[in-house]
N, C-alpha and C positions, 0 to 999 in steps of 0.2 A: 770343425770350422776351419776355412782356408783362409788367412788373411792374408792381405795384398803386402808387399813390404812398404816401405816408407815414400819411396815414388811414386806408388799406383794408390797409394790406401787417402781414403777421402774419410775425413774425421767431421763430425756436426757436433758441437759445444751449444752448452745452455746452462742455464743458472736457475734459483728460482730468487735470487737476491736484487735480481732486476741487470738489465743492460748496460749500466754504468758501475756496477761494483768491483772490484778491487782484486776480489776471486777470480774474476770471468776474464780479467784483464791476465792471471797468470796463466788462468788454465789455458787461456790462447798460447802465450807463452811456451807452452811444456803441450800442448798441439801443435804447435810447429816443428817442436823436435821429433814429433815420429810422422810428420804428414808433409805436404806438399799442396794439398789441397784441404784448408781447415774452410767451414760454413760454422756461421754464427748464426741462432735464433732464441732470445731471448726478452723476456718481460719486460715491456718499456718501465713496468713498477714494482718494486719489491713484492714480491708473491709468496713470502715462508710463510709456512704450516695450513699452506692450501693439497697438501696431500696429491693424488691423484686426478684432482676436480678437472673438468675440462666444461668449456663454455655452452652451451645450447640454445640460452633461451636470449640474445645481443647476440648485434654485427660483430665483428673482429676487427680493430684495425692494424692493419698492417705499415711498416712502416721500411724503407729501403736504406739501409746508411754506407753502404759500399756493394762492391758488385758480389761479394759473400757473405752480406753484414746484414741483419733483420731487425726487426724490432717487433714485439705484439702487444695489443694491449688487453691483455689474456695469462693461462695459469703456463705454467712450462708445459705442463702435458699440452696446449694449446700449440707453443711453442713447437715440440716436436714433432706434432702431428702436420702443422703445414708445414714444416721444411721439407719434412720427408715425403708426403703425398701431393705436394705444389709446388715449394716454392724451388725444390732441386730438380732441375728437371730432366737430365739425362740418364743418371742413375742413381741409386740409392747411398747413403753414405755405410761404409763398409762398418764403422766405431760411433757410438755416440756417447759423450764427455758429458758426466751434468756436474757443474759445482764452481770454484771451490766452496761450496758453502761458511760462513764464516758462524762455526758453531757446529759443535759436533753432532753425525748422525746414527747414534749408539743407544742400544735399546728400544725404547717404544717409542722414540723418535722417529722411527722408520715410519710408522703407519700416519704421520705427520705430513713427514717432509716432505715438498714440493721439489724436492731436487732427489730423492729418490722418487719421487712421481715420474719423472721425465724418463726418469729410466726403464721404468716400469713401461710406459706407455712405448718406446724403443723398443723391449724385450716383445711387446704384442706383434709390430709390427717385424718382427722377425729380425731386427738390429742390435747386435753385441752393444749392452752398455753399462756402464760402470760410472760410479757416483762418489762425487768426492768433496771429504769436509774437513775444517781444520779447527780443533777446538778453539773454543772462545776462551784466552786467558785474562788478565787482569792488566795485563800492557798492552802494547803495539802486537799487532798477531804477524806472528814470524812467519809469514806468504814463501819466504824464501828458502824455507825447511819444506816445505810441499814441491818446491821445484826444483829441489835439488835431487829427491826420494821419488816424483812420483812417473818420472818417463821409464825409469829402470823394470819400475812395478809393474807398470802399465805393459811396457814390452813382455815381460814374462808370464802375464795373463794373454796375452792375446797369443803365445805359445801352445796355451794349455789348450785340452780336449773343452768347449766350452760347453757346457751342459745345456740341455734345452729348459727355456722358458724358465733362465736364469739369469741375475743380474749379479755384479761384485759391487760391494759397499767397501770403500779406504775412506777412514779414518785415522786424522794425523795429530798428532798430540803438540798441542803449542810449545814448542821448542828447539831452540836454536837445530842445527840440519844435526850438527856434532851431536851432541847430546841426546838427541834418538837413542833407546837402546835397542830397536831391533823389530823386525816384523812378527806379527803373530797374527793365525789363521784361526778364527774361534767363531763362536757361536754368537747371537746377540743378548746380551744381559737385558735387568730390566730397572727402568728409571723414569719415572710417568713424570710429567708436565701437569700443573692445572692446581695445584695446592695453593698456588700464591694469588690470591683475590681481593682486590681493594675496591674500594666504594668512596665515589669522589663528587662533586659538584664545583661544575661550571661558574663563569663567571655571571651569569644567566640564572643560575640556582637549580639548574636542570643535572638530576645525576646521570654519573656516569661510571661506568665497571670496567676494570681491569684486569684481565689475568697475563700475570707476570708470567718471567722464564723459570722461576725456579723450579728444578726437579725434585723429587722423590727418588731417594736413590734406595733401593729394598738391597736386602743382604742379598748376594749371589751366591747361590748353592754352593757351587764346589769354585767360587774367585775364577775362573776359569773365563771367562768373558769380554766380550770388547769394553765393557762398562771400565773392568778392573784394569784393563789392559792400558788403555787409556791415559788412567791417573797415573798408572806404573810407569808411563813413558815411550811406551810401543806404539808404530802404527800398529793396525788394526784390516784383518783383511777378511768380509764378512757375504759369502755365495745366498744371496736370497731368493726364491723362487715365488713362482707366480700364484703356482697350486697353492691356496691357503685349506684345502682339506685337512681335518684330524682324522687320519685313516683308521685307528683305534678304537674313536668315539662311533665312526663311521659303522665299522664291523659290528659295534654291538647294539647301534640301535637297527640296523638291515635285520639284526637278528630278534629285535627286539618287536620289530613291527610285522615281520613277516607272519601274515593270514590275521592280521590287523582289519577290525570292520570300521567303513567307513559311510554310515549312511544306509547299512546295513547291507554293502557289499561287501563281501570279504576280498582278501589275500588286493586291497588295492594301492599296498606299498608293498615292492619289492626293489629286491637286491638289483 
């Protein structure tokens, strides 16, 4: 990957937190520091743990709030998809920024989050991008520890040899900038969502269900992981790819099925 330097390079930022939040507001912020030309398209409504969804079956409305400011009323993946194929029209954006998310995107919150969607959906269309989130602590979330850590980051990935039909996940641990102790490059642990279910009734006597945020946080094999990393105090720097094959499982069912009858033709799975 040849990226443009900081004069030529055209950056598109997106959230899945919606277009007024707090994150979207920094990561412009810390888009400015490496661009010259930053493009905004984001969810006119809070869109977390709409995952990769994108709209088909409703209009889209689009909405204009400066001469690089968008708005949709749609998922981010929605979002990146017209900026990049509509609504920018002379060329492509070189970087796409999704986040700050405000809440961390660590373990199987990936196949969640609408702010790793966006990225996702950028990696399709052949656009470097990388996704960022910043734990949710018990205070005021320290936005300001993300902007102090994440232009440096940022720069030094868009150095690297960038892999195909790869995306980078940062994760930033709620605390002060000082108090970071350090980057780590790791795998994604695992902490499932969906345990916390409440059962409630309106003021109408009509119920209603809840599932809350709490995670499932399972023992990590060898602590080795963004999960651990995390709590430990580290950002967190995590290459996910598009390919979800189990190339393993793969090999030994091709092996398993080959001259497989089906209908009473044979050999109609192959390798």
């Amino acid at each position: 990957m040849s990226m443009p330097d900081a004069s030529k390079r055209r950056i598109l930022i997106t959230n899945d937190d919606g277009i007024e939040a707090e994150g979207l507001r920094v990561l412009a912020r810390i888009a400015d520091t490496l661009s010259r030309d930053v493009w905004t398209c984001a969810p006119i409504n809070e869109a977390s743990g709409v995952g990769h969804a994108i709209t088909l079956h409703r209009p889209l409305r689009i909405r204009k709030l400066g001469d690089q400011t968008f708005t949709v009323d749609g998922t981010p993946t929605d979002c990146v998809l017209l900026a990049i194929n509509d609504l920018i029209h002379d060329r492509k954006p070189d970087l796409v920024l999704s986040g700050i998310n405000h809440g961390a995107n660590i373990g199987d919150d990936v196949t969640y989050s609408g702010t790793i969607g966006a990225t996702m959906e950028a990696t399709l269309l052949g656009i470097p991008a990388i996704a960022l989130s910043l734990e949710q602590g018990e205070a005021e979330a320290h936005w300001s520890s993300v902007e102090a850590h994440a232009p440096a980051i940022i720069e030094k990935l868009l150095g690297q040899a960038w892999p195909k039909e790869t995306l980078f996940n940062l994760n930033f641990p709620d605390l002060p900038a000082e108090q970071v102790k350090g980057i780590r490059v790791l795998r994604h642990g695992t902490r499932k969502i969906g345990d916390e279910i409440t059962h409630h009734r309106d003021p109408r006597g009509r119920s209603y269900t809840w599932i809350g945020p709490a995670r499932r946080h399972a023992v990590q094999p060898d602590g080795n992981t963004d999960v651990t990393a995390i709590a430990e105090g580290y950002i967190t720097i995590t290459p996910l790819h598009l390919d979800l094959t189990n190339y393993a499982a793969l090999d030994e069912l091709q092996q398993s099925f080959a001259g497989a009858d089906v209908a009473g033709k044979a050999d109609m799975v192959r390798p």
